[in-house]
C-alpha positions in Angstrom: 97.7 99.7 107.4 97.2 95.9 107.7 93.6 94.6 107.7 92.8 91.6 109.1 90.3 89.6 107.5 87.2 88.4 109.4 87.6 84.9 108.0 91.6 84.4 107.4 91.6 81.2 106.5 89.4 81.6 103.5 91.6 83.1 100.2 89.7 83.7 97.2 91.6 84.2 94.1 90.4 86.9 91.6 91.3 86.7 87.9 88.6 89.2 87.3 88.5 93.3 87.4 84.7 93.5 87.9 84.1 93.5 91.3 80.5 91.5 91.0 83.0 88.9 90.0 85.1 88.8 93.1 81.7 89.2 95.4 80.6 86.2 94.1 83.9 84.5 94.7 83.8 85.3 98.0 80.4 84.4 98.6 81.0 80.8 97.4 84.1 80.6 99.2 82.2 81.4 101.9 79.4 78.8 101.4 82.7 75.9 100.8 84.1 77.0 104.2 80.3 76.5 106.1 80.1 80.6 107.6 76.3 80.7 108.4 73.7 82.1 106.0 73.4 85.4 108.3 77.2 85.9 107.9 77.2 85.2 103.9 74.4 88.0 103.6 75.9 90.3 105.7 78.6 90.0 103.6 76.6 90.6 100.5 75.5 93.7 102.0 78.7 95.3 102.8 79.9 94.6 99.5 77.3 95.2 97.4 76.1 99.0 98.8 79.9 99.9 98.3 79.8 103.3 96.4 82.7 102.2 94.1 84.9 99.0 92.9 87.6 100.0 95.1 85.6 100.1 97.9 83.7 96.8 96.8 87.2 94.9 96.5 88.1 96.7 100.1 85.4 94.9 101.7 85.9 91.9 100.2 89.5 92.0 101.9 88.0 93.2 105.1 86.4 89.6 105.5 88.8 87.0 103.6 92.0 86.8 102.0 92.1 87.9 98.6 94.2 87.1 95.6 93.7 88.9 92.5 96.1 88.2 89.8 98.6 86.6 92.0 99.1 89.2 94.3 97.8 88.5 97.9 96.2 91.7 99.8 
């Protein structure tokens, strides 16, 4: 299945494994690209309540594009 990120034309690139690491990413790739405040911390919320990495780096892909390691999701 092919999710579709809220914000396509923001990619984040991920060199990291811990997930806060990518969250943060995302959150200033957010801020760069101007999303509204309410947006970034809706975000934040999503992402940080997720029960596990996995799910944490799925929700990070549910709103932009993500590029960990060289490999786009």
């Amino acid at each position: 299945m092919v999710v579709h990120p809220r914000y396509p034309a923001i990619c984040v690139e991920s060199h990291s494994h811990n997930p806060l690491a990518l969250v943060a990413a995302v959150r200033e790739a957010m801020r760069l690209a101007h999303v509204e405040n309410s947006e970034i911390s809706r975000f934040s919320d999503q992402a940080l309540t997720a029960p596990e990495p996995r799910r944490v780096r799925e929700v990070c892909r549910s709103w932009v594009i993500v590029d960990e390691n060289g490999h786009l999701d």
